[in-house]
C-alpha positions as CSV (number, residue, x, y, z in Angstrom):
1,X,76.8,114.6,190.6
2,X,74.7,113.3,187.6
3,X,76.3,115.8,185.3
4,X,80.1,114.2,186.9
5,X,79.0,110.8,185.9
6,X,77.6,111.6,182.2
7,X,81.0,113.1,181.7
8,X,82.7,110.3,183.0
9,X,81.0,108.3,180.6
10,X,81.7,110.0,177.6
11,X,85.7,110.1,178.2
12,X,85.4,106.4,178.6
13,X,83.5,105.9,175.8
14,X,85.9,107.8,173.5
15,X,88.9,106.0,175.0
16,X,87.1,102.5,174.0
17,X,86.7,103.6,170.4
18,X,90.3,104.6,170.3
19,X,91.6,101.0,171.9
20,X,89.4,99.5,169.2
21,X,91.1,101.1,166.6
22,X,94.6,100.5,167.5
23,X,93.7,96.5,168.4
24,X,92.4,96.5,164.4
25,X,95.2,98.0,163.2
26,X,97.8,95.7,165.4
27,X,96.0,92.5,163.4
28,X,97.4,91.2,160.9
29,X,96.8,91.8,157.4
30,X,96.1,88.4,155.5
31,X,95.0,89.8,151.9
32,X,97.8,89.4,149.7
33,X,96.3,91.5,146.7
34,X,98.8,94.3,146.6
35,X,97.8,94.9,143.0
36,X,95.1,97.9,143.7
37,X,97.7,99.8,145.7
38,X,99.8,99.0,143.0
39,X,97.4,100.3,140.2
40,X,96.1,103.3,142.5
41,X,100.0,104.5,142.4
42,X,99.5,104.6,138.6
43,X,97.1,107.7,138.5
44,X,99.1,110.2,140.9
45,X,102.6,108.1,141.2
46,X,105.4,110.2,139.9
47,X,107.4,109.8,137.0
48,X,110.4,107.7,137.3
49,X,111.4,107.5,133.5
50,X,113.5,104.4,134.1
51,X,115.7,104.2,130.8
52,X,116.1,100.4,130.1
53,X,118.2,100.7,126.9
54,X,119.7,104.1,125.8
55,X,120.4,104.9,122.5
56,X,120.5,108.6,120.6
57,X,117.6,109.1,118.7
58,X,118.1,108.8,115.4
59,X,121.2,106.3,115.2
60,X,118.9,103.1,114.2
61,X,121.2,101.3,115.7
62,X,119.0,98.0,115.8
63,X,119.8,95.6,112.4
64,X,116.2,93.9,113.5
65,X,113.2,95.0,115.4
66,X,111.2,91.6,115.6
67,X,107.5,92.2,117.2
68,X,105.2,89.9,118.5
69,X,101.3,89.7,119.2
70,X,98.8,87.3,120.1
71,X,98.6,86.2,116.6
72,X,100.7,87.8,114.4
73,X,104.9,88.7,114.3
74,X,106.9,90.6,111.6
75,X,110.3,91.6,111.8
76,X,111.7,95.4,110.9
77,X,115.4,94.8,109.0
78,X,117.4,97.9,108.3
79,X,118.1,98.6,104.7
80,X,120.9,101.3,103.5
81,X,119.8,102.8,100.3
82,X,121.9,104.4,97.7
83,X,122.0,107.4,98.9
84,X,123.4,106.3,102.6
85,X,120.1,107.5,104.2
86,X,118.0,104.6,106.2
87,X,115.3,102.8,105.8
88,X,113.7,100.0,107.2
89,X,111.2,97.1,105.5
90,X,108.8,94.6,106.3
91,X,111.4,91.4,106.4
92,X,108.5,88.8,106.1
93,X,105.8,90.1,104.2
94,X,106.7,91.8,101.6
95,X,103.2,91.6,99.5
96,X,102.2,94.4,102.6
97,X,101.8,97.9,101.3
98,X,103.2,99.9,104.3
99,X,103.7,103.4,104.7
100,X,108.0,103.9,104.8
101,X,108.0,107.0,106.8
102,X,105.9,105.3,109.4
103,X,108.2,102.3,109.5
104,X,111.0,104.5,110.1
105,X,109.2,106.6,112.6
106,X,108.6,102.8,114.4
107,X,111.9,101.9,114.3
108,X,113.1,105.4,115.5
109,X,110.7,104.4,118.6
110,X,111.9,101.1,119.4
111,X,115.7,102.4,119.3
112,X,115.6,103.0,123.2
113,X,113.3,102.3,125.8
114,X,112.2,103.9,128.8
115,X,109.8,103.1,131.1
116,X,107.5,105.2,133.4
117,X,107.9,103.9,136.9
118,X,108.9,100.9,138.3
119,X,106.4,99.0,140.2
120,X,107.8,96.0,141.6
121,X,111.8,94.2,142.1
122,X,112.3,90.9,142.7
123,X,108.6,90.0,141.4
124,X,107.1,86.4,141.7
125,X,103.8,86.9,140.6
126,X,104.0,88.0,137.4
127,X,100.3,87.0,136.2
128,X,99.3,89.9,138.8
129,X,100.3,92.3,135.7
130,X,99.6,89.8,132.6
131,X,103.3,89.3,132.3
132,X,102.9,85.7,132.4
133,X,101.5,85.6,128.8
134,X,102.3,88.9,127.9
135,X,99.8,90.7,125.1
136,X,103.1,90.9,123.1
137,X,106.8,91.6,122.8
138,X,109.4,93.0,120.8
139,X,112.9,92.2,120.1
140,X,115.7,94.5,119.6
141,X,118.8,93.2,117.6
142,X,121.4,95.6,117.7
143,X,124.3,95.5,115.3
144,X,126.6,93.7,117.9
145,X,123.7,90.9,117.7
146,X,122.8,91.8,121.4
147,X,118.8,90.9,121.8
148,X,117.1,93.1,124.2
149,X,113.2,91.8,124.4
150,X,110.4,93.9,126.2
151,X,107.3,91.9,127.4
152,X,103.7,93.9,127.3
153,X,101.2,93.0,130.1
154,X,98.0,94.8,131.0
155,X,97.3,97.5,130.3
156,X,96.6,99.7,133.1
157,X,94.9,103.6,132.7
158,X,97.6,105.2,129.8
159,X,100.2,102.6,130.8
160,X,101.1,98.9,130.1
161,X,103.3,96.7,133.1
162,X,106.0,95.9,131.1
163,X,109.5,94.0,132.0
164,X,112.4,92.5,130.3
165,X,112.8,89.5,129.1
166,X,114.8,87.9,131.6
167,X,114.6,90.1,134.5
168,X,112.3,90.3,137.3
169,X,111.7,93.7,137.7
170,X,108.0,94.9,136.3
171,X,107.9,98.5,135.3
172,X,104.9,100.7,133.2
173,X,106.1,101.6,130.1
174,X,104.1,104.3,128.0
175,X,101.0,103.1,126.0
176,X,102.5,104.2,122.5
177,X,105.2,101.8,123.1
178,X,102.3,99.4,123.7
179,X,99.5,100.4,121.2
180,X,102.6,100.0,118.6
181,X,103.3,96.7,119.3
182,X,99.5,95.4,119.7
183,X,98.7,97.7,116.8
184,X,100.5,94.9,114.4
185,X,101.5,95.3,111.1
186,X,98.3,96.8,110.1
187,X,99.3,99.8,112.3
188,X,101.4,100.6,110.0
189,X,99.6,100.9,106.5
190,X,97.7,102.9,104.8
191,X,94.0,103.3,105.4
192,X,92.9,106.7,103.8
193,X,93.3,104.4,100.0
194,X,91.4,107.8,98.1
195,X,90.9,111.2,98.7
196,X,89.0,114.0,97.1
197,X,88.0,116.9,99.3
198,X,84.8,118.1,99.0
199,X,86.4,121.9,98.8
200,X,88.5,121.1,96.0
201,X,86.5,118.6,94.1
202,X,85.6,121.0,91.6
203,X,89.3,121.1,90.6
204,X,90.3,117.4,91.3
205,X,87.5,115.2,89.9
206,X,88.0,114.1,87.0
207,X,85.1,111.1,87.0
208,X,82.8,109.7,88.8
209,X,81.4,106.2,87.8
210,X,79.2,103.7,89.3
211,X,78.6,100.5,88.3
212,X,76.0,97.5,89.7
213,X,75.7,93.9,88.8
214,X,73.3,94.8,85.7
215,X,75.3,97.5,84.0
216,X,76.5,101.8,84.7
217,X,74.3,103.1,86.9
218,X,75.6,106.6,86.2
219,X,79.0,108.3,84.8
220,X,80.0,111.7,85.2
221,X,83.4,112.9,84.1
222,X,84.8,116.8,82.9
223,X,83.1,117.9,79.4
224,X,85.4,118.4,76.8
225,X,86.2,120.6,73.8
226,X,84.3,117.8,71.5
227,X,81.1,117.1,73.9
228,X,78.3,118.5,71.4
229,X,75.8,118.7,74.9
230,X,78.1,121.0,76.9
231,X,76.5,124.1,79.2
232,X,79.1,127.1,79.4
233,X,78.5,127.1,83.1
234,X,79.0,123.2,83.9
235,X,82.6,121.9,84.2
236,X,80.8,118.0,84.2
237,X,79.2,115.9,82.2
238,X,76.7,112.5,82.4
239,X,77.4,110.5,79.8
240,X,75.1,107.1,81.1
241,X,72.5,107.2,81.7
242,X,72.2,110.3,79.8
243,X,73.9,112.6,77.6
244,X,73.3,115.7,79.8
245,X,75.4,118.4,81.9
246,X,75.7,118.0,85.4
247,X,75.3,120.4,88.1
248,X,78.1,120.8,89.7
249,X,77.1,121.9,93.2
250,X,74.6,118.8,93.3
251,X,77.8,116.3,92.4
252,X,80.2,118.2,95.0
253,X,77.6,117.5,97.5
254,X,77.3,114.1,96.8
255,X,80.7,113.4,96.9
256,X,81.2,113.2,100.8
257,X,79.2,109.9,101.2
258,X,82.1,108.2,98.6
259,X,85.3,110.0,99.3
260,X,87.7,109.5,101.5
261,X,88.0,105.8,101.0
262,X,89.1,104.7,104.4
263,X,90.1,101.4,105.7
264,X,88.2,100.2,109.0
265,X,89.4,96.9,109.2
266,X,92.1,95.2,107.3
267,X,90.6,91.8,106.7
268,X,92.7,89.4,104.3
269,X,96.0,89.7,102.8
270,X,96.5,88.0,98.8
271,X,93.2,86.2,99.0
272,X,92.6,83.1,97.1
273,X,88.4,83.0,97.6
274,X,86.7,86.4,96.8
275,X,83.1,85.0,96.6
276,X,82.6,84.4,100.7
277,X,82.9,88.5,100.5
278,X,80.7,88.9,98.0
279,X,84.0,90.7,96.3
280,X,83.5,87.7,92.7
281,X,81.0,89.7,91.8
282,X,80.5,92.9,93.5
283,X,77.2,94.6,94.4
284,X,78.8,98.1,93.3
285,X,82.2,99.2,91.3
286,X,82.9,102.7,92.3
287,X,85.2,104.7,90.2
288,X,86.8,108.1,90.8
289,X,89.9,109.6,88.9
290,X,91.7,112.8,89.5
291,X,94.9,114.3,88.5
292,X,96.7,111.6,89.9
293,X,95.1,108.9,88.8
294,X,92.2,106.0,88.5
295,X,90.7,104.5,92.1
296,X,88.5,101.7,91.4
297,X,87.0,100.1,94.4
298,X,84.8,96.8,94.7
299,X,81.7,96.7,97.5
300,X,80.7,92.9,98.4
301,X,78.5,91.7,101.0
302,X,77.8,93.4,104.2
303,X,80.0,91.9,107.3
304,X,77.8,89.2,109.1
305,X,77.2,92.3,111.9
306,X,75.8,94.1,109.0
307,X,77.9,97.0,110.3
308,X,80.1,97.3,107.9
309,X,80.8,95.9,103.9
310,X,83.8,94.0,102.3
311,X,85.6,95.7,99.7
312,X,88.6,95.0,97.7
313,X,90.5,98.0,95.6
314,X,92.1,97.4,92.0
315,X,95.5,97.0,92.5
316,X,95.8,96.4,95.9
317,X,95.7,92.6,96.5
318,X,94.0,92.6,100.2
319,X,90.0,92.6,101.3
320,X,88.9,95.2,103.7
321,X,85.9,96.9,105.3
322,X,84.3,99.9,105.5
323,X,81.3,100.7,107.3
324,X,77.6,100.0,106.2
325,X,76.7,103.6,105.8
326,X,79.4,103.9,102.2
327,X,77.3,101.4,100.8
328,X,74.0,102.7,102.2
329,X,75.1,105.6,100.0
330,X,74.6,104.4,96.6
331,X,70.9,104.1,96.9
332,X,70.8,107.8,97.3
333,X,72.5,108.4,93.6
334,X,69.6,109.7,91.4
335,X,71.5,110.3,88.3
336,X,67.8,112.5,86.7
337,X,68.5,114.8,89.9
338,X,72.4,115.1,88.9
339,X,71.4,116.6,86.0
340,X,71.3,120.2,85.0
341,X,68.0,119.8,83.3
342,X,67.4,121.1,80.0
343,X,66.6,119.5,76.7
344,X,69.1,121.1,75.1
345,X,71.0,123.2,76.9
346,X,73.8,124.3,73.6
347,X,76.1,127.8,73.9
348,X,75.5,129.8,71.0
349,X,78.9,130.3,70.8
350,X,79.0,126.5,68.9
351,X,76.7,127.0,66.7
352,X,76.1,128.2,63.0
353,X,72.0,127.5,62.6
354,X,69.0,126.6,64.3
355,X,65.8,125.1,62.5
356,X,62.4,124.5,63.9
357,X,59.9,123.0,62.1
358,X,57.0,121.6,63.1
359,X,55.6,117.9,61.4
360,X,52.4,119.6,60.4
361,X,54.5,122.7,58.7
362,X,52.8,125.7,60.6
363,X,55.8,126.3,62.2
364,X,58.8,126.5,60.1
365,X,61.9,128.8,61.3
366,X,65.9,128.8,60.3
367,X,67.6,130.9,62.9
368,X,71.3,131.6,61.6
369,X,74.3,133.1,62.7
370,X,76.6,134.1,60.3
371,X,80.2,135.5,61.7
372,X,81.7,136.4,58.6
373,X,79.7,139.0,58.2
374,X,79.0,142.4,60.3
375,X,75.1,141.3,60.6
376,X,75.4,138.7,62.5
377,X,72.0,136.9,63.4
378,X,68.9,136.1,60.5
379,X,65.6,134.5,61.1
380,X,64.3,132.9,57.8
381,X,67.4,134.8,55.7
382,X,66.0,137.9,57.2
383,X,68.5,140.0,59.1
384,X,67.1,139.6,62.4
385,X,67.4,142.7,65.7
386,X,70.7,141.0,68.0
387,X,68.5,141.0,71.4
388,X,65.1,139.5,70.4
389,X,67.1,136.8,68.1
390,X,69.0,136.0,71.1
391,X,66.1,135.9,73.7
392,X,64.2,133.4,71.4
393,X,67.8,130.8,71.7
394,X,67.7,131.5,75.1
395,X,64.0,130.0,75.2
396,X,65.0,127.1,72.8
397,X,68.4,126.5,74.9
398,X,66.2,126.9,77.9
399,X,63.6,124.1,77.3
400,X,63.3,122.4,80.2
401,X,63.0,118.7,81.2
402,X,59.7,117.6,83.6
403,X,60.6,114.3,83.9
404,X,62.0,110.7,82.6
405,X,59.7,109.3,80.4
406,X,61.6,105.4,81.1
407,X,62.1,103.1,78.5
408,X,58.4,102.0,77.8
409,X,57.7,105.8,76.3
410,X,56.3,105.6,73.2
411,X,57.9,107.5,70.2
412,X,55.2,107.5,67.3
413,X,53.3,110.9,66.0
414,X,56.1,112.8,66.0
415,X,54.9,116.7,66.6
416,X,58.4,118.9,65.8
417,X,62.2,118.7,65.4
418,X,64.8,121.1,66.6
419,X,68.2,120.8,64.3
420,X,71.3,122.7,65.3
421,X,74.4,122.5,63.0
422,X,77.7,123.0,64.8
423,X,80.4,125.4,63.3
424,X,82.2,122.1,63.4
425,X,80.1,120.5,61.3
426,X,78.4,118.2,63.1
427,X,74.5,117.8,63.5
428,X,71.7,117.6,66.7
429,X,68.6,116.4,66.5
430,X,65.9,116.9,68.7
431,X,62.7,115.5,67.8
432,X,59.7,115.8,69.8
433,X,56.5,113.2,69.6
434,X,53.2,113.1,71.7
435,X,53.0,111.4,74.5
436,X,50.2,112.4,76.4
437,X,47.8,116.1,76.9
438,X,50.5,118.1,78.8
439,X,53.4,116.7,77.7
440,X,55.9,115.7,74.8
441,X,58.5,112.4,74.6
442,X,61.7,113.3,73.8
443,X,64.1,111.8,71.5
444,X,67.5,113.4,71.6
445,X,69.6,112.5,68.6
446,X,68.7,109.1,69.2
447,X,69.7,108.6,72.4
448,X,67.9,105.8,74.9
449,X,66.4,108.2,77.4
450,X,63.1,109.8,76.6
451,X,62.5,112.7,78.7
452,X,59.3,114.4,79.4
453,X,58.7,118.3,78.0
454,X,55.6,120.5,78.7
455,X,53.9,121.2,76.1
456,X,53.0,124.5,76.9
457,X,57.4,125.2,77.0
458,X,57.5,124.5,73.0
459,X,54.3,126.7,72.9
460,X,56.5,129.7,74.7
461,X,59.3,128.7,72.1
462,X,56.9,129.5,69.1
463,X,55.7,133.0,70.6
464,X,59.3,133.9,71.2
465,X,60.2,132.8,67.9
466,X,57.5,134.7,66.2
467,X,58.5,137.9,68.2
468,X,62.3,137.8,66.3
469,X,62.7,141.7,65.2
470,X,63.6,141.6,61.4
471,X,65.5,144.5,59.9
């Protein structure tokens, strides 16, 4: 009997629960928020592809795209150029450097209009979908002067509600149309200003040039026939702050942290005050040629984030950022580590004589190299053997740099000179003085730097010299 009435219990029970589900749903439903059904029908909604205007792709049909943001408008005005084909241009600024194929590609875009779904007929709350005060708007003109305008709201997942102007119907329309339009006119320029791949920089550098407030800091550019300093294995030169090759894998390297030059922000068009960037009187003038030209860009002061730094480019009339870490970059240039570092690194090939002599005269050598004759090489007019003659250039050519002495090294007892002559006449001197118990200060043809040589290198030099096989 107990067991009946348990039973009974639980059936009635369950029947309450149900009668309390069906009084809820028989209430009525006050909230008036349809808007997150609304957007929830975004994600898994279906694809409705309402076309709003219809024309064939490629007809640019429209004599004016006009487009709108929150603070800025331009206008697209179809042009016919001489050869029939079209192109469209920046009506109202025409100081803008835009890319043409991307304004075309724009226009192409804005030709016809199709939306992704509609959402709502007949709407009276349009601030539900930011079409109230819409992000932005563009205007079609078509050549029959018929204006078709389509308002951007929010944006909602990949989608933006979107209606026309005019109508009451709010629709999605697909986030390029909407990233296009809120992009502004800065969506459509340049930003990559330079580029020099790191692959290919070998080929396409041609210079590389920094400059500071106080002077060159360093520049590098391809040797040439004339360069008297010139390695047969380095395609560049340093010619500030020294007269030295350059290794090429070291400035290949180096070259990532400058190149490309990409814009991150766009920040002033034709600006009439450079000082309040810093842009007067630059921090750092970088400058980088290749086949194609000269790119010379200005670095001011760092943004007031200190994220990023203004810069300006020569010949291109507009300030813009990049971020912190290109400027970072110019601390890291040490030009002495660029350099392939040998006192005189000379190809024999260049040369007609060699003589070391030493201020003291123990050491007293003329190393020649006669090509007019079939004995090439002589050591003191003696004709000297072809492999220990060349082994003792190698060692002078080979003389290697410890350090840089600075500009306070002192250049008094002088200890030895090297002096090659050129087979096109011209002279190098090399003169080496004491600086301290390990190591010499050099003075290369009377050039400002004063590097540091062992001692014991030019003491190698003289045993190799010595060791020349006479016939």
């Amino acid at each position: 009997m107990r067991l009946k009435r348990n039973i009974i219990a639980a059936i009635v029970a369950i029947l309450l629960c149900i009668a309390a589900v069906l009084v809820v749903q028989l209430i009525p439903n006050n909230d008036t928020s349809k808007t997150s059904s609304e957007k929830d029908k975004l994600a898994s909604g279906k694809d409705t592809s309402v076309t709003i205007v219809n024309y064939k792709k490629g007809s640019y049909v429209n004599s004016k795209i006009i487009v709108e943001g929150g603070n800025f408008s331009y206008t697209l005005a179809k042009t016919t150029k001489a050869d029939a084909s079209v192109q469209y241009i920046i009506e109202d600024h025409p100081t803008i450097e835009v890319k043409p194929e991307s304004v075309n590609i724009l226009a192409e875009n804005y030709s016809y209009v199709v939306m992704a779904d509609t959402i709502k007929k007949n709407c009276t709350n349009l601030a539900e979908y930011g079409l109230d005060k819409p992000q932005g708007k563009y205007t079609l003109v078509n050549e029959n002067g018929k204006n078709t305008t389509i308002l951007i709201g929010d944006k909602i997942g990949t989608r933006y509600y979107s209606m026309v102007e005019g109508q009451n119907t709010v629709y999605t329309i697909f986030d390029s149309y909407g990233d296009a339009v809120l992009g502004g006119i800065n969506s459509l320029r340049e930003t990559t200003l330079v580029n020099i791949e790191s692959g290919k920089a070998a080929d396409q550098l041609k210079q590389f040039r920094i400059d500071t407030r106080s002077g060159c800091m360093v520049n590098i550019r391809v040797a040439q026939e004339g360069d008297i300093i010139a390695s047969s294995s380095s395609k560049f030169i340093m010619t500030e702050p020294y007269n030295m090759p350059v290794y090429s894998s070291k400035l290949i390297e180096l070259l990532p942290a400058f190149t490309p030059v990409n814009v991150n922000e766009f920040i002033e068009d034709d600006p009439k005050d450079l000082s309040k960037y810093g842009l007067d009187n630059p921090q750092y003038t970088l400058t980088l040629a290749d086949g194609n030209g000269t790119y010379v860009i200005y670095y001011g002061n760092p943004t007031p984030d200190g994220k990023k730094v203004y810069c300006m480019m020569k010949g291109k009339n507009f300030v813009f950022c990049m971020t912190k870490d290109k400027l970072d970059a110019f601390a890291s240039v040490d030009p002495y580590i660029l350099c392939d570092r040998y006192a005189h690194l000379i190809n024999i090939d260049k040369v007609s004589s060699v003589q070391v002599v030493s201020a003291d005269g123990s050491h007293n050598y003329v190393m020649k190299v006669d090509r007019n004759t079939k004995q090439l090489f002589f050591i003191n007019d003696k004709p000297a053997e072809d492999e220990s003659f060349r082994l003792a250039y190698r060692y002078i050519a080979g003389i290697g740099l410890s350090a840089d002495g600075g500009p306070s090294a002192v250049k008094e007892k002088e200890s030895l000179k090297i002096i090659f002559k050129f087979t096109n006449g011209a002279t190098y001197t090399a003169t080496y003085y004491e600086y301290d118990d390990r190591n010499y200060v050099l003075d290369r043809n009377g050039e400002k730097s004063n590097f540091l040589v062992a001692k014991k290198s030019i003491t190698e030099m003289y045993d190799k010299l010595n060791s020349i096989k006479t016939k």
